[in-house]
N, C-alpha and C positions, 0 to 999 in steps of 0.2 A: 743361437743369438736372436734376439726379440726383434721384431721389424719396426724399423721407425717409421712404415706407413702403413693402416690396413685399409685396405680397400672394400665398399660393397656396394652391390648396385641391386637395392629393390623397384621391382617395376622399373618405369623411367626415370628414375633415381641412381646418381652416383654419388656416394658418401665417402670423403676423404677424410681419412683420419690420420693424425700426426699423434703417433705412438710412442713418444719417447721422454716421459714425465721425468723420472731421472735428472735428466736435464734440461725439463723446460722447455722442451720439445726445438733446442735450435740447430741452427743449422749447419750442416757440413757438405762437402762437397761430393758425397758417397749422395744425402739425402736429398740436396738441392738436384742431383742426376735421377733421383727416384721419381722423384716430383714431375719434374721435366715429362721424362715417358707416360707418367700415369696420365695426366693433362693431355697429354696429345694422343692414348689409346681414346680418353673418353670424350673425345672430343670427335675422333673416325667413330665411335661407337653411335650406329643410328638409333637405339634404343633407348639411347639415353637421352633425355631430353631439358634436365637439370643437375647441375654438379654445388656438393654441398662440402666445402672444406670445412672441420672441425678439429678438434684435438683431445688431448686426455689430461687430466693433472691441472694443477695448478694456473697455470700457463698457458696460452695459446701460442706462442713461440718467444720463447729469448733471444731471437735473433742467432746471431754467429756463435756457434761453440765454441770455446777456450782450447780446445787443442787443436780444431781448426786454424785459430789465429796465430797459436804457436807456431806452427809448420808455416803461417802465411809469411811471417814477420820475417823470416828466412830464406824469402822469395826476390828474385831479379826482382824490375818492373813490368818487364818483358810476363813473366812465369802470373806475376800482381794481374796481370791484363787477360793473359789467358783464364783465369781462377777467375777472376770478375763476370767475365763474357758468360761462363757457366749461369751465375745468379743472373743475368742480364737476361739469357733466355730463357730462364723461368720465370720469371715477370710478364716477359714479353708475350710467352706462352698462355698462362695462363691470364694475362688481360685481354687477348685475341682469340681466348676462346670462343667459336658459335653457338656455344649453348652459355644459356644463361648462368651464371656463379655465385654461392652466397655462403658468405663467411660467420662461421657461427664461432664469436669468439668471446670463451667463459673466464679469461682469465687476462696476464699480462703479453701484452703486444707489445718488442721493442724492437727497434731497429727494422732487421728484413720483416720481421714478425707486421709489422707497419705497412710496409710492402703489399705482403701477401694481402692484407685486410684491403687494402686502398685498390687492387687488382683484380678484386672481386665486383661485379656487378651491384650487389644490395649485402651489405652487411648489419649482423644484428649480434646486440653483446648485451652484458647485464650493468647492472650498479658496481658489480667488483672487478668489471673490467680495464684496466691501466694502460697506459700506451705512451711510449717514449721514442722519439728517435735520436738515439742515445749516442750517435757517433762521433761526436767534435769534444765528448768525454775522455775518450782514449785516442785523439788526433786524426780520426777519419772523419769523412763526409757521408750522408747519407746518396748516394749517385746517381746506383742505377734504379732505386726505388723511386726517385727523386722526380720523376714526369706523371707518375700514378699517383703520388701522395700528394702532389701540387693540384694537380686535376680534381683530389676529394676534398682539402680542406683550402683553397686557393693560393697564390703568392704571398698576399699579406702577413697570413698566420705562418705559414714557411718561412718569414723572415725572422719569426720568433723561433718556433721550437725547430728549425733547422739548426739556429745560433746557440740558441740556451739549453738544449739537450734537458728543458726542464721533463719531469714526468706531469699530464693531464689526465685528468678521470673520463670516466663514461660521459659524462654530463659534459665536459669538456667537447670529446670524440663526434656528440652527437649534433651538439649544436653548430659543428665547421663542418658537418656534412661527413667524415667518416664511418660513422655509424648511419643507419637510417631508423633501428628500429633500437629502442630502450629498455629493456628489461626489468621487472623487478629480481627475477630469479630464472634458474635456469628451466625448469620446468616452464615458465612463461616464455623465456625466451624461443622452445624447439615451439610452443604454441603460433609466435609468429611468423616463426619459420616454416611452420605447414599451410598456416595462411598463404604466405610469400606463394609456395609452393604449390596447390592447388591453384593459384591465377594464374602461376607459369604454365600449368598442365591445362589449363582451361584456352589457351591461346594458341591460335598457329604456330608451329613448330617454325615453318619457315618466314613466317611473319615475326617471330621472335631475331632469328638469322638474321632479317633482312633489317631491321632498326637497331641489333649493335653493329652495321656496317654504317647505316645512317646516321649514328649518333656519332663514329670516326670520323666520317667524312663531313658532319657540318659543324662540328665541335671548332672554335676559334674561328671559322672562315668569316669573309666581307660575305656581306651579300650580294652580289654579282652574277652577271648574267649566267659564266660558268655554273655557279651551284645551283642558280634557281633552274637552269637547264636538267642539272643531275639529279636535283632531285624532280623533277618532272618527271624524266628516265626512269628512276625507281618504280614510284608510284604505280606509272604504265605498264611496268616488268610485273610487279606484286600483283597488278588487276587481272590482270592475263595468266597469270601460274595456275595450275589448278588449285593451291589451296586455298588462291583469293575468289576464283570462283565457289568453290565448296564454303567458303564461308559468308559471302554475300548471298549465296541461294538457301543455307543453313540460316541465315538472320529473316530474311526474306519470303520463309516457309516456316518461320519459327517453331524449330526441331534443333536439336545440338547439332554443331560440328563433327564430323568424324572423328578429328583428332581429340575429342577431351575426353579425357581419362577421369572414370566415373570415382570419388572417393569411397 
């Protein structure tokens, strides 16, 4: 049986691939459980220092599989809640990862597929890439994706295509901040995702760490003495680590950083 995920990690590089064109590469709860573990080995993995979700086919995911939904429809609320919590922590997983995440997505995004993209740190897709959050179609809500995807295209636009279940294009994705980078094609597209990729490598490893903890923690706050304290705290922490020293005496001696990985 063909695996609906392969994995490969060159140099500091992890490449996630969604291998199951077939069907549009969506999801079930066999692959939502793959997912899960892959994310959190590459995540212990210190080697790695950038993770790259992509797909194969047509599609970047169709969201929920059709005989997923079969067997779901058949379910208590009780059995509905447990099967949810699954996709809940892969979301949750993979937006909490420490290393940085970037979603390369060549085709249609619906539903979780939505998700996944919004969960990602920087995503880049082309002109043929579509995107729906397609759930109030067939009488569900988009839920657990629903804190990530509000986070990349705001409440506003949420009050649209949460309701209207319409489909929007690339140009659509790009302009409400889902995407960040535009494509003409796909061979453009891995272009700026080596760009993306080479900055990541050119930067503290634990300075990367240390600002998606800082982006959670002032994301929506007052400004108040609590977070101007915390982030005070940071800073302090960052300066004192040795790769904030190895990097201020690297800037300061103007020589590269240890950590940049030469292309």
């Amino acid at each position: 049986m063909m695996s609906q995920t392969l994995i490969e990690i060159d140099g500091a590089i992890g490449i996630v691939t969604l291998n199951n064109p077939d069907r549009h590469n969506a999801f079930d709860d066999l692959l939502i459980s793959q997912l899960t573990n892959i994310f959190k080995s590459l995540d212990a993995n210190d080697a790695v220092r950038v993770v790259i979700l992509s797909a194969v086919g047509k599609s970047f995911s169709a969201g929920a599989d059709l005989n997923w939904m079969k067997r779901m429809a058949g379910y208590s609320q009780d059995e509905n809640f447990r099967d949810a919590m699954g996709l809940a922590e892969l979301m949750h997983t993979l937006h909490g990862m420490t290393k940085p995440t970037i979603a390369r997505v060549q085709g249609a995004a619906y539903g979780g597929g939505v998700g996944l993209v919004a969960c990602c740190d920087m995503a880049v897709g082309t002109q043929a890439s579509t995107f729906s959050l397609s759930e109030a179609k067939i009488g569900l809500i988009p839920a657990v994706i629903s804190p990530y995807v509000m986070a990349a295209i705001g409440e506003r636009a949420a009050h649209r295509y949460f309701l209207t279940a319409e489909r929007f294009d690339a140009s659509e994705a790009y302009r409400l901040g889902l995407l960040h980078e535009l494509a003409q094609s796909e061979e453009e597209m891995d272009d700026r995702i080596n760009e993306l990729v080479t900055a990541l490598l050119a930067c503290s490893p634990n300075a990367v760490r240390e600002g998606k903890s800082l982006i959670a923690a002032v994301a929506n706050r007052s400004i108040d003495d609590p977070l101007v304290m915390d982030t005070a705290q940071r800073i302090a922490r960052v300066r004192a680590s040795d790769e904030g020293r190895e990097g201020v005496g690297a800037f300061l001696e103007k020589r590269k950083a240890r950590w940049v990985v030469e292309s």
